[in-house]
C-alpha positions in Angstrom: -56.6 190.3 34.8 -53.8 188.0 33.6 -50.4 189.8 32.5 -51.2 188.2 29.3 -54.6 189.2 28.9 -54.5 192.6 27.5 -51.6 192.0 25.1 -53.5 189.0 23.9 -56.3 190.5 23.6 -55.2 193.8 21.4 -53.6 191.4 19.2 -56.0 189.6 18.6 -58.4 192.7 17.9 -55.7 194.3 15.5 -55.1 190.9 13.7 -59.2 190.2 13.7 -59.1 193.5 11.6 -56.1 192.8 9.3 -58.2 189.4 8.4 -61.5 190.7 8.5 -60.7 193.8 5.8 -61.9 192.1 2.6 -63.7 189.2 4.3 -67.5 190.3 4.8 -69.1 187.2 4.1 -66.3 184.7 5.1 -65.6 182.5 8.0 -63.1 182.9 10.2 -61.2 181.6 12.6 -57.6 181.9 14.5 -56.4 181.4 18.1 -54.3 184.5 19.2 -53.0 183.1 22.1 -51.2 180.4 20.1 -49.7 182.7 17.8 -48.4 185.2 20.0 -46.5 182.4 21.9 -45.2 181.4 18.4 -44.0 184.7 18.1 -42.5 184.9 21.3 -40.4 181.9 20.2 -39.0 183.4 17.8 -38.4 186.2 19.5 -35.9 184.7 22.0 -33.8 183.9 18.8 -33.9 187.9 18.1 -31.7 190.7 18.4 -32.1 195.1 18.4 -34.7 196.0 15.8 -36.1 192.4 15.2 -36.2 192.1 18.5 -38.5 195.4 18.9 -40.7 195.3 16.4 -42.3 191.1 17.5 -42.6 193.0 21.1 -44.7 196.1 19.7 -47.1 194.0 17.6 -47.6 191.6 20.5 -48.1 194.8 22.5 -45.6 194.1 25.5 -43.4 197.0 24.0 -42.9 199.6 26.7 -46.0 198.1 28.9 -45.7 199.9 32.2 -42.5 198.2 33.8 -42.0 195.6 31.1 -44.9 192.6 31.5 -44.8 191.2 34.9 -46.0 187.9 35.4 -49.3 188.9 37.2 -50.6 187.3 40.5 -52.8 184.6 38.5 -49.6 183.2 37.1 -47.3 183.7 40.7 -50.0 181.7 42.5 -49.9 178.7 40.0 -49.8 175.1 41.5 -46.3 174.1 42.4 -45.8 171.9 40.0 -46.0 174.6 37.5 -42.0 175.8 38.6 -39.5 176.2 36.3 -36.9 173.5 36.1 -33.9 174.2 38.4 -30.2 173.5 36.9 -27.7 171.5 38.6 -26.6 174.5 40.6 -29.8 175.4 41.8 -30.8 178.0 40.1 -33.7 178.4 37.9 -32.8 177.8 34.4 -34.9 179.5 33.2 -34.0 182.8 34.7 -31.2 183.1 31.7 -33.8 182.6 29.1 -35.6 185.4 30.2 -34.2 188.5 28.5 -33.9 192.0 30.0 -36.5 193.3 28.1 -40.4 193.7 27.7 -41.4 190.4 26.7 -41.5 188.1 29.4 -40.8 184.8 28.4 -42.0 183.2 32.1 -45.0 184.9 31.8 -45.8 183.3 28.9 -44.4 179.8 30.3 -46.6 180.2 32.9 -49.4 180.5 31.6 -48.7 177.0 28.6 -48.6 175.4 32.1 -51.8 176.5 33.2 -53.2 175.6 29.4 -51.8 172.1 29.8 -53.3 171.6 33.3 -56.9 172.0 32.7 -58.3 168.9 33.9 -59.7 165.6 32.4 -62.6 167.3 30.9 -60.3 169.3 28.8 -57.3 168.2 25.9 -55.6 171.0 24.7 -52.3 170.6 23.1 -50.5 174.1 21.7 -47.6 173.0 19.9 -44.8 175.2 18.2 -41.8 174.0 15.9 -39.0 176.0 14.2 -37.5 174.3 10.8 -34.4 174.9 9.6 -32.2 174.6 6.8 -29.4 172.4 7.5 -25.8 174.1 7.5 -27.3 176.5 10.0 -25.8 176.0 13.1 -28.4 176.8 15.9 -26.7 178.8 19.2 -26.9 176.0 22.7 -28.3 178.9 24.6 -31.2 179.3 21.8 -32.0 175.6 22.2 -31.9 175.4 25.6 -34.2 178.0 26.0 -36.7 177.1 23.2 -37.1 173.9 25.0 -37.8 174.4 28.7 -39.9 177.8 27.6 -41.6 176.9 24.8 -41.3 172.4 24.7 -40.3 173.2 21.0 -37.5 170.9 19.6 -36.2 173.3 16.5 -35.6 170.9 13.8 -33.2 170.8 10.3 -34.5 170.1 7.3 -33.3 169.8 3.7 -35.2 172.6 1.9 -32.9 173.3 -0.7 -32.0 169.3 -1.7 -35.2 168.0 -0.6 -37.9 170.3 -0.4 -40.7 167.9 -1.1 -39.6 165.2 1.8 -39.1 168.8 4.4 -43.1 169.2 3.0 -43.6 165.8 4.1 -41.8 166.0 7.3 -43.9 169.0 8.6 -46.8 168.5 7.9 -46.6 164.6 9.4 -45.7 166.3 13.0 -48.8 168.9 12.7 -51.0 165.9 11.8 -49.2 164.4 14.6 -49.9 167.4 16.9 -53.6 167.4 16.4 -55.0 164.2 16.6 -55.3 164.3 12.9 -57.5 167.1 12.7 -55.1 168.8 10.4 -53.5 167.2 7.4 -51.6 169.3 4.5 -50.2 172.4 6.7 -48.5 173.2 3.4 -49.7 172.4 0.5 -47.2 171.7 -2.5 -45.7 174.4 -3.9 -45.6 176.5 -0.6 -42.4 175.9 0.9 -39.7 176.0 -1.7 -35.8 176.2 -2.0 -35.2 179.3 -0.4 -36.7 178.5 2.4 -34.6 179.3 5.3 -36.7 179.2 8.9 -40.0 177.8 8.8 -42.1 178.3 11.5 -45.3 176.0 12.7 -47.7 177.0 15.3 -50.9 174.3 15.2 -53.3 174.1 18.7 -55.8 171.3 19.5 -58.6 171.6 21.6 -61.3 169.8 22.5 -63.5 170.3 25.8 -67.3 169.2 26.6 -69.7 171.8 27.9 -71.2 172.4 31.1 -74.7 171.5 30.2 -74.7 169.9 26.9 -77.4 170.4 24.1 -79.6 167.3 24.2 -79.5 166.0 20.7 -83.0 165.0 20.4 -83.8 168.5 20.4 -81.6 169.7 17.6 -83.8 170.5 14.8 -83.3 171.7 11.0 -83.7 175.8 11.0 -82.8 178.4 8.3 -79.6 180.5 8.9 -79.9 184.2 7.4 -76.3 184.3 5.6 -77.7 188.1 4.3 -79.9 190.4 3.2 -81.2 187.8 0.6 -79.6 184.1 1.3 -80.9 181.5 4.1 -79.0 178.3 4.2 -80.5 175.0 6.3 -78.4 174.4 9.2 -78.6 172.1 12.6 -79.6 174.2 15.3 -78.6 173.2 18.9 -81.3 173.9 21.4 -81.1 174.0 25.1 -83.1 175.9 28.1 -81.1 177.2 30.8 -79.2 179.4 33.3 -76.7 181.4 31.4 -75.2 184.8 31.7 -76.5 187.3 29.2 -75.8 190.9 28.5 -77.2 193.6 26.4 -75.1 196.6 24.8 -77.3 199.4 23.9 -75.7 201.4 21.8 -75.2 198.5 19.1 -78.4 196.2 20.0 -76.3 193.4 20.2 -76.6 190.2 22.8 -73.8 188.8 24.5 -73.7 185.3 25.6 -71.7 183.1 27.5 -71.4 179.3 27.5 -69.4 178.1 30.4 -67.2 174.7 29.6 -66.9 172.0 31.8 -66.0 173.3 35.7 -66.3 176.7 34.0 -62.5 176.8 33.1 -63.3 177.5 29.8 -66.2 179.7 28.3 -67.3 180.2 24.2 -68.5 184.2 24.7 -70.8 184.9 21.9 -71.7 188.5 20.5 -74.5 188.4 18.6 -76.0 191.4 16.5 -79.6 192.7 16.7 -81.6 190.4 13.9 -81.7 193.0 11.1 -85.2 193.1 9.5 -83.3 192.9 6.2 -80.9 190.0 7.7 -78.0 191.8 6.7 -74.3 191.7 8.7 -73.7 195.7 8.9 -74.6 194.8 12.9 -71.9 192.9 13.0 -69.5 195.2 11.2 -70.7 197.4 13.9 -69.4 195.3 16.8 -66.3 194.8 15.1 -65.8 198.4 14.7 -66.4 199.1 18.4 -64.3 196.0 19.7 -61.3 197.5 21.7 -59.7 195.4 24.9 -61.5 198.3 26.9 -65.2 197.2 25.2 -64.6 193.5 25.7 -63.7 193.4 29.2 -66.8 196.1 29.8 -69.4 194.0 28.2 -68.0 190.8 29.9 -68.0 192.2 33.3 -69.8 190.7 35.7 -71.2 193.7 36.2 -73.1 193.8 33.2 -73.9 190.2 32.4 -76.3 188.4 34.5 -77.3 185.1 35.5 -81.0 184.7 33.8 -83.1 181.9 32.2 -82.1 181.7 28.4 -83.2 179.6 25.7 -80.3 179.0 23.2 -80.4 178.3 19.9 -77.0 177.9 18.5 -75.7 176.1 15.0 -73.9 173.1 14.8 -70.3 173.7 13.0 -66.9 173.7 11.9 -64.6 176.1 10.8 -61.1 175.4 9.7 -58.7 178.5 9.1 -55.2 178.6 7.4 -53.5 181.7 6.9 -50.4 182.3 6.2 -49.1 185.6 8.6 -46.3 186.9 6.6 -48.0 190.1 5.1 -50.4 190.6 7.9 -47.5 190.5 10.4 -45.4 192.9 7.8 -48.6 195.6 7.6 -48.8 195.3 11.7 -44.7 196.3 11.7 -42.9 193.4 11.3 -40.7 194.2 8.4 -37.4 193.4 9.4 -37.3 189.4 10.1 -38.4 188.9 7.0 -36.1 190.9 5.1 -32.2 189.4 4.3 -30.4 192.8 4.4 -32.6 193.9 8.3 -33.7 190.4 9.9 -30.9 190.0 13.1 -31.5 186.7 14.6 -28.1 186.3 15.7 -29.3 184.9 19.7 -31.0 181.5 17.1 -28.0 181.3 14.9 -24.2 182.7 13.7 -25.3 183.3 10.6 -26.0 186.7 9.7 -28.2 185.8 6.9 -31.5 184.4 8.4 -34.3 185.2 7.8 -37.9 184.1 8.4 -39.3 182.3 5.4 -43.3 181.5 6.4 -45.3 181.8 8.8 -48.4 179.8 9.0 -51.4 179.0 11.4 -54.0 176.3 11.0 -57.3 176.5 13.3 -59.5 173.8 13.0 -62.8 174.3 15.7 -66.0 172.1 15.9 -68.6 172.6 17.6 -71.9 170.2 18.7 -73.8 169.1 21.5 -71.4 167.9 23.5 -69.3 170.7 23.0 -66.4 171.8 21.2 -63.5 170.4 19.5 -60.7 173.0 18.3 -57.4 172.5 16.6 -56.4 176.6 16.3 -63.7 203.9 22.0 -64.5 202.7 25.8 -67.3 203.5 27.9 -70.1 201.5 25.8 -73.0 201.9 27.9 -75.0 198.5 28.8 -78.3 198.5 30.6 -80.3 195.3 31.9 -83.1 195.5 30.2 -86.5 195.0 32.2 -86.5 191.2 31.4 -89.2 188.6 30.3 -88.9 185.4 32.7 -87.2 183.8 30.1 -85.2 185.3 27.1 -84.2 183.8 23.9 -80.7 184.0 22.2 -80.8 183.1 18.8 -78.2 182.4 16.6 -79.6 182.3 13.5 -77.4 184.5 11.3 -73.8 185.9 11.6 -72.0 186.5 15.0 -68.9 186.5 16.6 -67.5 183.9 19.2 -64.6 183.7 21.3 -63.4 181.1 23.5 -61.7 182.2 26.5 -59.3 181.1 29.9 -61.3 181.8 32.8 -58.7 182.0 35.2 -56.5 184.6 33.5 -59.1 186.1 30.7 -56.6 185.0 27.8 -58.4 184.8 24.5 -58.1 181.0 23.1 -59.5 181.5 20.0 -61.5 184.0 18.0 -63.9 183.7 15.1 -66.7 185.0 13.1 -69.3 182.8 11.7 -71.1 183.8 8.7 -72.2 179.9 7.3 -72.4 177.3 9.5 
């Protein structure tokens, strides 16, 4: 398990939750990973309480020994080193704050996620805007850079709020390959704006044995108890690894990308006779860090014939994380009179403005293009030669880092 991992993955469950509360028949889609190294940014510009509260909903805070950086991320290629100063010692060893977040852990592992082969383009890209006037500390900068490759930015929100609009979202549209256009949409950002910060990620990757497109045929999707919508279904016949959990009669699926860096995992409900989503309710419920790695085991999936039928889609996701952040504990950074971001600034009366994440994730034959209570028990079932894995109404997906079990992204499909 990756240093990362866990922390990645209980954020992701809690902020899966926080999205998912009045959301029962609605896509969605986020990467975790991206945002907790967004959050991370702005936690090197943080002080005391601030400081506390990014590292308990990221779940480093008081992690046995702080985070260490885990043997997966010690043994990465050479090239992966940190950048040595003229005096020869690591610079980014100052960056690196006595504390429990590790900020070369999650270096690390962005060089890992930017090293993933031809087959792969994944670019995770983080930017800090400012108001003008406010002097950014050298340190801070330093720091943000050879961490984090993010170059924080000024911007005219209070004179020119329209062209600082402009500016931003031209870099994210830069960022991803145009896959996402209008971050903010007029009206979002306006003159008391202070620090805005934009997380976007890109990905695109082809699978390891691609659906033949021939074979992709027009099938009914079961959105609920009484709605079917025509979608695209994918087929292919193959070797996959497939498990079974019992106790929610749900199938669990993986589809290994190219060289198996990358996999999309895919929990998918028993097919309720009345085709409605309480089954996946019921995996959500269930879904702890514990549960995940247990059902993703080796142990209990197996390599086994499978015919899969999976929808073609896309899902695009924008949320804007202030109040979900706020109801997971933190308060202060966004408040004038609490928010101490004195190691980003001199000014005492920063605060963060807006946070906002984009996801965009397609996914087709070829394979997939992205911009964004333990102790279940699992059985192999006595198995027919070949068994069938159909996707025909609402499940969950994640796409995942082999080498380190990070959590790329995280959705739930309800429409294709």
């Amino acid at each position: 398990m990756g240093s990362l991992s866990r922390p990645v993955t209980e954020f992701c469950l809690d902020l899966y939750n926080k999205l998912n509360r009045n959301a029962e028949d609605t896509n969605i889609i986020f990467s975790p990973i991206s945002i907790s190294v967004a959050l991370a940014l702005v936690h090197l510009g943080a002080k005391n309480n601030t400081a506390a509260q990014i590292e308990k909903v990221l779940h480093v805070r008081k992690a046995a020994g702080g985070m260490s950086l885990g043997s997966d991320l010690e043994n990465a290629a050479p090239e992966m080193e940190p950048e040595r100063s003229q005096e020869g010692q690591s610079s980014l060893s100052q960056c690196n704050k006595d504390e429990d977040l590790n900020h070369k852990a999650f270096h690390a592992l962005l060089l890992q996620l930017q090293n993933l082969g031809e087959s792969y383009v994944l670019t995770l890209a983080n930017n800090l805007f400012i108001q003008q006037g406010f002097k950014l500390r050298e340190q801070f900068l330093t720091c943000t850079k050879e961490l984090y490759g993010a170059m924080p930015q000024t911007v005219d929100f209070q004179g020119a709020t329209e062209a600082a609009r402009i500016k931003i979202n031209t870099w994210v549209e830069s960022q991803t390959q145009g896959k996402i256009k209008e971050l903010f949409a007029p009206g979002v950002i306006d003159i008391h704006a202070l620090l805005v910060l934009v997380n976007v990620i890109y990905f695109k990757a082809s699978w390891e044995n691609k659906f033949e497109e021939q074979k992709t045929v027009q099938r009914d999707f079961k959105l609920n108890q009484n709605e079917k919508k025509p979608v695209q279904m994918m087929y292919q016949k193959g070797t996959f690894k497939l498990g079974y959990i019992e106790d929610i009669g749900a199938q669990i699926l993986e589809l290994p990308y190219a060289e198996k860096t990358l996999s999309m995992i895919i929990l998918l409900p028993g097919d309720m006779a009345d085709g409605s989503t309480s089954g996946l309710e019921q995996i959500g419920s269930t879904m702890t860090y514990e549960n995940l790695t247990l059902w993703t085991s080796s142990e209990h999936m197996f390599e086994t014939k499978v015919e899969v039928y999976l929808p073609r889609f896309k899902l695009e996701g924008t949320f804007n994380l202030n109040e979900v952040l706020q109801e997971m504990g933190m308060t202060d950074i966004f408040t004038e009179s609490k928010a101490d971001l004195t190691e980003m600034s001199f000014a005492k009366s920063l605060v963060l403005s807006n946070v906002v994440h984009k996801t965009y994730v397609e996914v087709n034959e070829e394979g997939t293009v992205a911009a964004a209570s333990t102790g279940a028990v699992i059985v192999r079932r006595s198995l027919p030669l070949t068994e069938v894995f159909m996707a025909d109404h609402p499940f969950l997906f994640f796409i995942r880092h082999n080498p380190t079990n990070t959590i790329l992204f995280f959705g739930k499909l309800c429409s294709p």
